[in-house]
C-alpha positions as CSV (number, residue, x, y, z in Angstrom):
1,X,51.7,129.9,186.2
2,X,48.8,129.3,184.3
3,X,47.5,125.8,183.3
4,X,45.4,124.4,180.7
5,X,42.4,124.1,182.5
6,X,42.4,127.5,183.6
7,X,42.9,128.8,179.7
8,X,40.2,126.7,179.0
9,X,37.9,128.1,181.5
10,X,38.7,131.8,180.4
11,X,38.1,130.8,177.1
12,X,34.8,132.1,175.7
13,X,32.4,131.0,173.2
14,X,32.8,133.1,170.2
15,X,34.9,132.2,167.5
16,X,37.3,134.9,167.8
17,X,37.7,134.4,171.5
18,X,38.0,130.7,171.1
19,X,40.3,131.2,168.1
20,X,43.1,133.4,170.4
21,X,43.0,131.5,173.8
22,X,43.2,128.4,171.9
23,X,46.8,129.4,170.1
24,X,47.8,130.6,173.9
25,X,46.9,127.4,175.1
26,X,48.3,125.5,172.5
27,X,52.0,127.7,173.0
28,X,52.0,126.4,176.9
29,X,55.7,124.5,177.0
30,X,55.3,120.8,176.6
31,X,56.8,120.8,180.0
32,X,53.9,122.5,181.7
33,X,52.6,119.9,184.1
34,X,49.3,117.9,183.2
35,X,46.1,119.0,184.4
36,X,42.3,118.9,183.9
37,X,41.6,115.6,181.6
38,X,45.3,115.4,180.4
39,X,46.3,113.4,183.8
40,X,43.8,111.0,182.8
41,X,45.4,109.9,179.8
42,X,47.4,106.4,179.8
43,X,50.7,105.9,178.8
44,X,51.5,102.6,176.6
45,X,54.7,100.7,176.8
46,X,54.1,99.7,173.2
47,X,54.0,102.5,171.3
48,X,56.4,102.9,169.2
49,X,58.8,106.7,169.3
50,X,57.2,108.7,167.9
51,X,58.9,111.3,165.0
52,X,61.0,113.6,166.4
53,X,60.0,117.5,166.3
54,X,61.5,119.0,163.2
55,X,60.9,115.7,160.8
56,X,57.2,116.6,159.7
57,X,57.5,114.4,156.8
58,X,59.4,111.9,155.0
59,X,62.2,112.6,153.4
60,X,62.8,112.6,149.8
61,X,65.2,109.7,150.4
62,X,62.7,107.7,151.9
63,X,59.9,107.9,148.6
64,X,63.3,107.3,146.5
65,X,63.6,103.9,148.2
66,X,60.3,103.1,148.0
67,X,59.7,103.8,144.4
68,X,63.2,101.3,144.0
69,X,61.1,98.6,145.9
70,X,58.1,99.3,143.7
71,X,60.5,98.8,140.6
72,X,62.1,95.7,141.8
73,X,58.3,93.9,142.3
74,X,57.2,95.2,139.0
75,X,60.5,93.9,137.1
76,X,59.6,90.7,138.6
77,X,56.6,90.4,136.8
78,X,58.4,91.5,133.6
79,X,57.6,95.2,133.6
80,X,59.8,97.5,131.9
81,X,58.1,100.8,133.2
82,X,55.6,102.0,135.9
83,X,53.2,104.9,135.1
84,X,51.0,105.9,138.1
85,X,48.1,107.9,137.4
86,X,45.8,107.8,141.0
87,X,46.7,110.6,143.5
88,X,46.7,107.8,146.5
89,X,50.2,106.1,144.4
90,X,51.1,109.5,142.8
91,X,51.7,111.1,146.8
92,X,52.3,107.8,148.5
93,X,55.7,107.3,145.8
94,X,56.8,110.3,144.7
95,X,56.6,112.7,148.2
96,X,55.0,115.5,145.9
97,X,51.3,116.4,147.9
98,X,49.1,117.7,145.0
99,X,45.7,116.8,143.9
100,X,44.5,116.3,139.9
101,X,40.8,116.6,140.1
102,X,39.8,117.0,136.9
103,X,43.5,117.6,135.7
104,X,45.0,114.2,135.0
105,X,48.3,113.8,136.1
106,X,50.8,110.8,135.5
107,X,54.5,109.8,136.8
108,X,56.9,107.2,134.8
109,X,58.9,105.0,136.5
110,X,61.7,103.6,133.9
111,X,62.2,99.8,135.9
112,X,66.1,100.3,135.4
113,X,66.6,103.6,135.9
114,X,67.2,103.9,140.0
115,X,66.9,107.8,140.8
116,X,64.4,109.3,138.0
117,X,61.1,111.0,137.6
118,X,59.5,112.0,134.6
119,X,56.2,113.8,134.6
120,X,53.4,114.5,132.3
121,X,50.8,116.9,134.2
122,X,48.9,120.2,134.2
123,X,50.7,123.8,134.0
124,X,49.1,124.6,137.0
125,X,51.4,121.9,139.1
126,X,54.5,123.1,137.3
127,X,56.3,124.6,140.2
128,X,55.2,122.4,142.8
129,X,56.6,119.6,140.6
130,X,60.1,121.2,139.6
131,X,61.0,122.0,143.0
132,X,60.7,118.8,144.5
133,X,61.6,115.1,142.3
134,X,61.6,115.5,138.4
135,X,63.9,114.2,136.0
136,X,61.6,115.9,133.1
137,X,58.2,117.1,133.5
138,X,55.9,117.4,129.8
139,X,53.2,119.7,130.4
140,X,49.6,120.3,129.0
141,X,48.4,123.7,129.2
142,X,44.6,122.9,131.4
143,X,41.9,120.4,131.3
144,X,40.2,120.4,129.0
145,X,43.4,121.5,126.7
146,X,43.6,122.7,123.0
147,X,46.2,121.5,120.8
148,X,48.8,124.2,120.8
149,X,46.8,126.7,123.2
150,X,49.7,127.5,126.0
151,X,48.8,130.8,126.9
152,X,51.5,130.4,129.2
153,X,54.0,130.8,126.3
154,X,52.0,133.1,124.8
155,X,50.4,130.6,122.0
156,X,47.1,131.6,122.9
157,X,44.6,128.9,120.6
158,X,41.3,127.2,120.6
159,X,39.5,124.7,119.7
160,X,40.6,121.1,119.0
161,X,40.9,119.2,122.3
162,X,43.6,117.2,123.2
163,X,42.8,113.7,124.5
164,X,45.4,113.6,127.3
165,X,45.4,109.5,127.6
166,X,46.5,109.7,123.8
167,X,48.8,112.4,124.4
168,X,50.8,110.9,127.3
169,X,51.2,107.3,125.5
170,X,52.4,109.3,122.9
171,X,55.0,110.5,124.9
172,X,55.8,107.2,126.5
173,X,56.5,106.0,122.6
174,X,58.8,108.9,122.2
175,X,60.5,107.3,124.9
176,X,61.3,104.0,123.1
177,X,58.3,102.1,124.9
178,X,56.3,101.4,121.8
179,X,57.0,97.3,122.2
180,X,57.7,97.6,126.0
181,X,55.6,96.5,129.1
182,X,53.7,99.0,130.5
183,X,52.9,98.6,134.5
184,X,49.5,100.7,135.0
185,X,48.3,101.3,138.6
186,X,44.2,101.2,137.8
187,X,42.9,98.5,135.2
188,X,42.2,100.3,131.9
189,X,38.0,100.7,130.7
190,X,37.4,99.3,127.5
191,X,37.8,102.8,125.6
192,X,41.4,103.7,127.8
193,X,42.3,100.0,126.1
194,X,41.4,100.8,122.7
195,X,43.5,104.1,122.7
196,X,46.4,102.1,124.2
197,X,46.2,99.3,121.5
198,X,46.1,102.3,119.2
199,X,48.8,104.3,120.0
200,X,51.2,101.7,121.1
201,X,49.9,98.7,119.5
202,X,53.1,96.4,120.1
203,X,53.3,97.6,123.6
204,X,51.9,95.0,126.6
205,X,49.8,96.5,129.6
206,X,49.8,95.0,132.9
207,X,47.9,96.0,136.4
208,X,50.0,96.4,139.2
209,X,47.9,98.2,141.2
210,X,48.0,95.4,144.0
211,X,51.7,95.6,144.1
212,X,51.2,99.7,144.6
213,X,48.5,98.8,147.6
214,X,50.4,96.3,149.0
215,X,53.8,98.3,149.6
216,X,50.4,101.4,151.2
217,X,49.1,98.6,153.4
218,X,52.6,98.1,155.3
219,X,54.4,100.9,157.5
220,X,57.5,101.0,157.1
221,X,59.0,102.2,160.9
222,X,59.8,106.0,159.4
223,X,55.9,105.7,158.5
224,X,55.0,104.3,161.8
225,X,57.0,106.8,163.8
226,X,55.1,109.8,162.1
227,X,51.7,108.5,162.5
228,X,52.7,108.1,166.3
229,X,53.7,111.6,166.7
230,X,50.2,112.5,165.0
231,X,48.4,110.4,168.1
232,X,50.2,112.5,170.4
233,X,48.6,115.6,169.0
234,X,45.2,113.7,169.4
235,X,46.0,112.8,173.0
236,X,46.1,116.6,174.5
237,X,43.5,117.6,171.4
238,X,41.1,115.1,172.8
239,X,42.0,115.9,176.3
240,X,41.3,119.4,175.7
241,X,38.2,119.3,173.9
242,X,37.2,117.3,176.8
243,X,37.6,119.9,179.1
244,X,35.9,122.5,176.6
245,X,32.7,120.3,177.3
246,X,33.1,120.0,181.1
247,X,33.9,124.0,181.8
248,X,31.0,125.0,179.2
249,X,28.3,122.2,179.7
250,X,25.0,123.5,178.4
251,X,26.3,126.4,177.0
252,X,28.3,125.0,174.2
253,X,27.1,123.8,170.9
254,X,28.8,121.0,169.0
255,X,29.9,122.8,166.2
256,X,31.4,125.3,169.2
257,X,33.5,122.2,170.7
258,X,34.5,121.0,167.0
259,X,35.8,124.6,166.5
260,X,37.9,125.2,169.1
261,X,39.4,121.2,169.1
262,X,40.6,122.0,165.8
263,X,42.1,125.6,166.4
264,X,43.5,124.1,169.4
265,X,45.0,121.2,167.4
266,X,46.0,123.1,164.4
267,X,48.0,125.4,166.9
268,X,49.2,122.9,168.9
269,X,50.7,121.0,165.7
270,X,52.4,124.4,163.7
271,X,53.8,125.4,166.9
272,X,56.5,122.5,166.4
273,X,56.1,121.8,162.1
274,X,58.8,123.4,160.6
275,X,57.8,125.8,157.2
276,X,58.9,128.7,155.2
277,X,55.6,129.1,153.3
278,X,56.9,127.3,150.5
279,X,56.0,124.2,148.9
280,X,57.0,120.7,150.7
281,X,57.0,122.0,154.1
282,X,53.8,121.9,156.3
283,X,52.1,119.6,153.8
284,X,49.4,117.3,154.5
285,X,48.4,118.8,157.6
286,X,44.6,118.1,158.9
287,X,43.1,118.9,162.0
288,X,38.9,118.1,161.8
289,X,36.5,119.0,164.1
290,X,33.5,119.3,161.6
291,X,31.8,116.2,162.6
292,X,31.5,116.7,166.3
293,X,27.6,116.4,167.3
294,X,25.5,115.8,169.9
295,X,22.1,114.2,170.9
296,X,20.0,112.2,168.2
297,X,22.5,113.3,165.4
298,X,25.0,110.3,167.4
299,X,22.4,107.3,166.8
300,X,23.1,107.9,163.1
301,X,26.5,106.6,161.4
302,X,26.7,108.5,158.3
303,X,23.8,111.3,159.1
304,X,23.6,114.1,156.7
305,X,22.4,117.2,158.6
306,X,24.5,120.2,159.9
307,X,25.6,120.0,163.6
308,X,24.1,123.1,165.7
309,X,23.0,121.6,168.5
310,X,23.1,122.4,172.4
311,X,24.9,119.9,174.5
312,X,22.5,118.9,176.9
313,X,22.2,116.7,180.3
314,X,21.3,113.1,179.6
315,X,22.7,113.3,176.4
316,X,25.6,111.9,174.0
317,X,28.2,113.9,172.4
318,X,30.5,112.1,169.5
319,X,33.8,114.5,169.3
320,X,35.4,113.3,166.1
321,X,38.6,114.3,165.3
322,X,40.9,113.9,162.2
323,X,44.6,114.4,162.0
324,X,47.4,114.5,159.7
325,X,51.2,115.2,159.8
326,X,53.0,114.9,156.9
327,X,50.0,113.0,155.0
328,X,50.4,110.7,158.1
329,X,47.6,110.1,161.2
330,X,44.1,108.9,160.7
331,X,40.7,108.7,163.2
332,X,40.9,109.8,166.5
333,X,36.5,109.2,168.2
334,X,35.5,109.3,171.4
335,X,31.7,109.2,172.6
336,X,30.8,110.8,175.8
337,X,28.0,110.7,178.0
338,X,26.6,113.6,180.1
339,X,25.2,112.5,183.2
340,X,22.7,111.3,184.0
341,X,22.5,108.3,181.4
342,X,19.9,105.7,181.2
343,X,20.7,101.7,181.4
344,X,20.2,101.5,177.7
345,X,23.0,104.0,176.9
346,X,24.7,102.1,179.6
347,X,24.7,98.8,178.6
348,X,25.3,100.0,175.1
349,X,28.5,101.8,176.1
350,X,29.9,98.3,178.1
351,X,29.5,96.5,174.8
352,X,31.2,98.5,172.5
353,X,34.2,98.9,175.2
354,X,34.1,95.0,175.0
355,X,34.5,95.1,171.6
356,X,37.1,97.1,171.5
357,X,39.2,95.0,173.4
358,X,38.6,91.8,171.8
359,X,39.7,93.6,168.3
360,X,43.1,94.9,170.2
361,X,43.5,91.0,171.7
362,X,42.7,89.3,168.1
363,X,44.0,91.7,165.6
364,X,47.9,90.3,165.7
365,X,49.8,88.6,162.6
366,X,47.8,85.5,161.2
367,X,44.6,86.5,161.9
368,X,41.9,86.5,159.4
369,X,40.3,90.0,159.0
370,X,36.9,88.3,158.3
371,X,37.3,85.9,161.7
372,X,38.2,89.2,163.8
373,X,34.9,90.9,162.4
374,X,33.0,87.8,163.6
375,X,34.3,87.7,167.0
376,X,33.0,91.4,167.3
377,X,29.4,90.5,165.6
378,X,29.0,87.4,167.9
379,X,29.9,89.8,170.7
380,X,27.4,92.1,170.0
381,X,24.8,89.8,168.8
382,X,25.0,88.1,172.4
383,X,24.6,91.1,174.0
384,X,21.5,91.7,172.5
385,X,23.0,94.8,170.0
386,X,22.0,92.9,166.9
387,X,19.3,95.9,165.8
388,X,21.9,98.3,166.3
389,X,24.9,97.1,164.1
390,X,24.9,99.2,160.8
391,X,29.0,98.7,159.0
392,X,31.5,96.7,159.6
393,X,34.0,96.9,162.8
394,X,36.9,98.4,161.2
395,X,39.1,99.6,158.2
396,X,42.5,99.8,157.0
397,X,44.2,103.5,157.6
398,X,45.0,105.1,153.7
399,X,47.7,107.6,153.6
400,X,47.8,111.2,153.1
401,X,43.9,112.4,152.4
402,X,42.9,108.6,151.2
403,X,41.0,107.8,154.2
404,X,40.1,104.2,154.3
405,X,41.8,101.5,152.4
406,X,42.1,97.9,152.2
407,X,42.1,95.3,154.2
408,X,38.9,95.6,155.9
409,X,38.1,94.6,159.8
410,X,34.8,93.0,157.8
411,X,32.8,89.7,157.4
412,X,33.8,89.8,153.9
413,X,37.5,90.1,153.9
414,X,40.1,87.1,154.5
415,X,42.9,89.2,154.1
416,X,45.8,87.5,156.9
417,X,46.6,90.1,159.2
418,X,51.0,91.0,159.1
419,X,52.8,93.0,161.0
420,X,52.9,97.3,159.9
421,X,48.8,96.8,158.8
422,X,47.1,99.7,160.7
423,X,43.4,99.9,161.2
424,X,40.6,101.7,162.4
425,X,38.5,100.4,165.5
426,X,35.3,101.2,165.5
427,X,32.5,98.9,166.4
428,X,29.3,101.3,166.5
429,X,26.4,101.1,167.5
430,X,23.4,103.1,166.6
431,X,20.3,103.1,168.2
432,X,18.1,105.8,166.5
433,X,14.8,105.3,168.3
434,X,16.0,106.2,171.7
435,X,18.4,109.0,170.0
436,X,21.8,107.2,171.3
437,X,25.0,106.1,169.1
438,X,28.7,105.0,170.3
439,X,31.2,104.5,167.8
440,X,34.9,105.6,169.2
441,X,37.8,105.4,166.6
442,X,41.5,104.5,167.7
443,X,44.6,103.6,165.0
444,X,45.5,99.9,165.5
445,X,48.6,98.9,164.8
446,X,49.5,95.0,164.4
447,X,53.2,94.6,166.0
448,X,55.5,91.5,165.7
449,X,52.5,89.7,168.7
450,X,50.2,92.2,169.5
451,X,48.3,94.8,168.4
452,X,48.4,98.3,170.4
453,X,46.0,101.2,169.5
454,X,48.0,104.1,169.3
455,X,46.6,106.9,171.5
456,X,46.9,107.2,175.3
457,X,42.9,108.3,175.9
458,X,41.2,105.2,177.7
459,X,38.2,103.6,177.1
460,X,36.6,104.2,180.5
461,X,33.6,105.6,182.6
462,X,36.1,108.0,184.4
463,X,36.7,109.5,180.8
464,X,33.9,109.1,178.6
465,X,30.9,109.9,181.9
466,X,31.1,113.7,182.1
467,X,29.0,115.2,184.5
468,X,28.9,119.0,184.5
């Protein structure tokens, strides 16, 4: 029977080859037995079950419930409707993946009214938003939009544009919400206000966009449980691109290993999501492998130059890795070194696996974000790093294609850590004059008395020294 490691030693390094063995690889049975760098991988007693195979998202009951929590908060502060406008709240609550760009989309939530949706967004959304939660969806032709041009109805005009902030209050004031309080996620600029006092001039405007991030910043388990079932994707991804660096060495480029770690992954992933090539299944799915490099490119956090390079001996290689199921994962890094190192890249390596642990030991409910980022710095700033710290140790996990999101691992944060807070953990260090950077990326999250980074790859010498 044929393992991993031997697929990945027949694989070539062409796309196209590396693009077929890579879905063979990824169709082995999860029973095959481990092999290669996957028998290196470590278990944790804390992580939480992961989702199941054949629940790749949340359910429609589950956003349902959390838009009646969101109602609940915002009634408390006297609100008599919710209309969300940012795509981060416009996924998070209402479960339909879409993007507005330049097309401004919005979603009213009526406090007292338990089970609807009502919509006011771009033709081009239309189906995507009639097959999945709407109550009533008013539509607007494109952006920019002409009064009465819906060539989509066959009224096919031009020319005076349609301010769509104006347009959609209007519709709220068809609605009876003319003297009613309004509950906006983003605070209004001074000409959004002036439109609002103009077109509903009785009606009262409040920012709730803290209550909307607040409800993002805590899992909920259903949440959890998907973003754990994303980290074991990144497990055998990681493992494998591993091994694509040990069997090719000095043949590979890293834009070759970032390749094939993300056909592997994104075969690895469909061969369990379920989809019928219609909307709502298989969404928010990511696999990244576009910011793997090697050499000097490492020693630079954010560096701004194409990755083509050879992996060579005595050199770094930074496979990064993104991942999303069902809008749920985050930041899977790991730095490795290709013997022979030198003792800077050594002693550089120690620290930053010394960090990593003291932000695992300290990042638990009722610590202070800001104190956590200062145990790191004093860390590193004993150790002599102090040149080499560029950003802050780590950020909260956003949902769905957000990224980063409050609260922040930082100096400047005293947000008190609670239990279902998830963040990154990544204390880099860059040193660009001898061409050497670490910064590894895990998902943290902060249990009832702990908190337990959620992927199984260790931060060791056995894993991260490779010598080919």
């Amino acid at each position: 029977m044929s393992t991993r490691r031997d697929f990945v030693r027949r694989m070539g390094l062409s796309l196209a080859a590396t693009a077929a063995a890579s879905a063979d690889l990824a169709a082995l049975p999860p029973s095959a037995p481990l092999d290669g760098s996957e028998k290196l991988l470590v278990p944790n007693p804390y992580h939480p079950t992961p989702a199941p195979v054949g629940v790749d998202r949340l359910p429609l009951t589950w956003y349902k419930a959390t838009c009646q929590r969101l109602r609940l908060a915002a009634k408390a502060r006297g609100v008599d409707a919710i209309l969300l406008q940012t795509d981060p709240n416009l996924v998070y609550f209402s479960g339909c993946f879409r993007g507005s760009g330049e097309r401004t989309t919005w979603a009213l939530l009526m406090v007292d009214e338990p089970d609807t949706l009502y919509w006011y967004a771009p033709s081009i959304d239309r189906d995507l938003i009639a097959s999945w939660w709407s109550t009533e969806n008013h539509s607007y032709f494109c952006y920019p939009h002409a009064e009465g041009g819906f060539p989509n109805r066959g009224e096919n005009r031009r020319g005076n544009r349609v301010d769509l902030w104006a347009w959609v209050l209007t519709h709220l004031a068809d609605r009876g919400l003319s003297t009613k309080t309004i509950g906006l996620d983003r605070e209004l600029t001074p000409s959004s206000q002036h439109t609002f006092s103009r077109i509903l001039p009785q009606a009262r405007q409040v920012d709730i966009s803290d209550l909307c991030l607040a409800m993002r910043m805590i899992r909920t388990p259903e949440e959890i449980a998907l973003i754990q079932r994303a980290y074991r994707y990144f497990d055998k991804i990681h493992a494998f691109a591993r091994d694509y660096i040990l069997e090719h060495g000095t043949n590979a480029t890293d834009y070759q290993v970032g390749q094939a770690l993300s056909s592997y992954g994104i075969n690895l992933m469909m061969r369990d999501v379920q989809r019928d090539g219609k909307p709502h299944s298989a969404v928010g799915i990511e696999v990244t492998g576009n910011y793997v490099r090697a050499g000097v490119a490492t020693a630079y956090p954010h560096p701004n130059q194409f990755f083509h390079t050879k992996l060579q001996r005595g050199q770094p290689v930074y496979v990064n890795c993104d991942i999303l199921l069902g809008g749920f994962g985050g930041e899977g890094y790991r730095n490795y070194i290709i013997t022979p190192s030198t003792p800077a890249h050594d002693r550089m390596w120690q620290v930053v696996a010394e960090t990593v642990q003291i932000m695992v030991e300290e990042t638990k409910p009722g610590a202070v974000c800001s104190e956590i980022a200062q145990k790191v710095h004093a860390h590193q700033i004993k150790a002599g790093m102090q040149d080499f710290i560029y950003h802050r140790p780590g950020h909260g996990q956003g949902t769905n294609f957000e990224g980063h999101q409050p609260p922040f691992l930082a100096l400047g944060d005293d947000t008190v850590v609670q239990e279902g807070m998830t963040f990154s953990v990544e204390p880099g260090l860059y040193d660009a004059q001898r061409g050497i950077g670490i910064n590894p990326s895990d998902r943290l999250l902060v249990q009832p008395n702990r908190g337990v980074l959620l992927s199984s790859i260790p931060f060791t010498k056995e894993w991260s020294y490779l010598t080919l």
